[in-house]
C-alpha positions as CSV (number, residue, x, y, z in Angstrom):
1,X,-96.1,45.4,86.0
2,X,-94.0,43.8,88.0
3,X,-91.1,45.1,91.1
4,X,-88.3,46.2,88.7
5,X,-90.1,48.0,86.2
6,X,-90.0,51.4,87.1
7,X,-87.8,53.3,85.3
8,X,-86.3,54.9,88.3
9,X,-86.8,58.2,91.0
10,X,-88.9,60.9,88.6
11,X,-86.2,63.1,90.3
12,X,-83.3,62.0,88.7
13,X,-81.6,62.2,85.4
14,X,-82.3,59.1,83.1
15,X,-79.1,57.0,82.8
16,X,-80.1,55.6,79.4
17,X,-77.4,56.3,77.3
18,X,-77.1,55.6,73.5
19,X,-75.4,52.1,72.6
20,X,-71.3,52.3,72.0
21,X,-70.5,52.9,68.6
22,X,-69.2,50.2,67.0
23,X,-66.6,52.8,64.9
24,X,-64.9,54.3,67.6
25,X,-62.3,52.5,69.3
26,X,-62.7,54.6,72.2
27,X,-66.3,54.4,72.8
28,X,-66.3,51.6,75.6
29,X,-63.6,53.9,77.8
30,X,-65.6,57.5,76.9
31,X,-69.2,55.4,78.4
32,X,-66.9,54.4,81.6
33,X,-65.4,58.5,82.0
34,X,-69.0,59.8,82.4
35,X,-69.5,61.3,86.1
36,X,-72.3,59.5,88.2
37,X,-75.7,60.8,86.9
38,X,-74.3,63.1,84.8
39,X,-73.2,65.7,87.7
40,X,-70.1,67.3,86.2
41,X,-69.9,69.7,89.1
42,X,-71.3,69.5,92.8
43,X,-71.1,70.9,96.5
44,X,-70.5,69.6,99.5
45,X,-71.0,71.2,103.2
46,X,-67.0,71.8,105.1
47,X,-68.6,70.4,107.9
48,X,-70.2,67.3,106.9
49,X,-73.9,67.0,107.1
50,X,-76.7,67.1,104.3
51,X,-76.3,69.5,101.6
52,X,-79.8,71.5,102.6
53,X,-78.7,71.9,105.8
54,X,-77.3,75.6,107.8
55,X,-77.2,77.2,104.2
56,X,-75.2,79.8,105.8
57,X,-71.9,77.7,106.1
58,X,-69.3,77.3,103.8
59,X,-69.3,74.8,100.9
60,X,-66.8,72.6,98.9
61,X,-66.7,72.7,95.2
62,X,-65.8,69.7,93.3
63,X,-65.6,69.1,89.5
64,X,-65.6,66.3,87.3
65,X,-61.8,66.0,86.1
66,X,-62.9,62.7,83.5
67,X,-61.7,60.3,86.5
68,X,-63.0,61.5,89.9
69,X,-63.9,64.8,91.3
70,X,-61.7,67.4,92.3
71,X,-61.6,70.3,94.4
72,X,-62.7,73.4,92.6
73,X,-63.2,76.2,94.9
74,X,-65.1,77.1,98.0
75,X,-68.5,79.4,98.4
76,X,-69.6,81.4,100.9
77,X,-72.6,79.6,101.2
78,X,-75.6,77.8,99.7
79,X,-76.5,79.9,97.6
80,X,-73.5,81.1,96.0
81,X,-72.4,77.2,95.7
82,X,-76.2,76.3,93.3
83,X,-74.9,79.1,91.3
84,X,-71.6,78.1,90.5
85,X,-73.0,74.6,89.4
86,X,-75.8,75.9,87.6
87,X,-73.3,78.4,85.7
88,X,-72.1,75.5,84.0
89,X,-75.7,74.5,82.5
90,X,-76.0,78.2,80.9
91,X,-72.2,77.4,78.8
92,X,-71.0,75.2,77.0
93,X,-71.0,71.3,77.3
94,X,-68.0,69.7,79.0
95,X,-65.7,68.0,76.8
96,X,-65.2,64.3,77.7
């Protein structure tokens, strides 16, 4: 095996994605609209500074609009932030 041949961090979701259909006129521009690895929704701390860090503080809430992330909201804190991205996972898929 060689340098490149690992399939990438075990921690991360896999970015293989299905080739474009051929049909859809569209398919070329839906592939480019995806968020980066597949995060629809994420947090970010106020006050700069890694995302584990002073779970306490107030966090940013960002969305995936189809073009760039957007400001969602604010939580409390760490906690409250995981469970507002992970409320998305329990519903329905986003729509593209």
């Amino acid at each position: 095996m060689g340098k490149h041949s690992r399939p990438g961090p075990p921690n991360q979701p896999s970015r293989a994605v299905p080739r474009a259909d051929t049909g859809d006129p569209l398919a070329a521009y839906n592939k480019r609209r995806r968020p980066p690895l597949d995060i629809h929704r994420r947090h970010r701390p106020l006050h700069g500074g890694g995302g584990h860090l002073r779970p306490d503080e107030p966090r940013a809430l960002e969305e995936w609009n189809g073009f760039s992330y957007e400001p969602a909201g604010t939580a409390a804190n760490l906690a409250d932030a995981v469970r507002w991205v992970n409320e998305q996972m329990s519903g329905e898929e986003p729509t593209a």
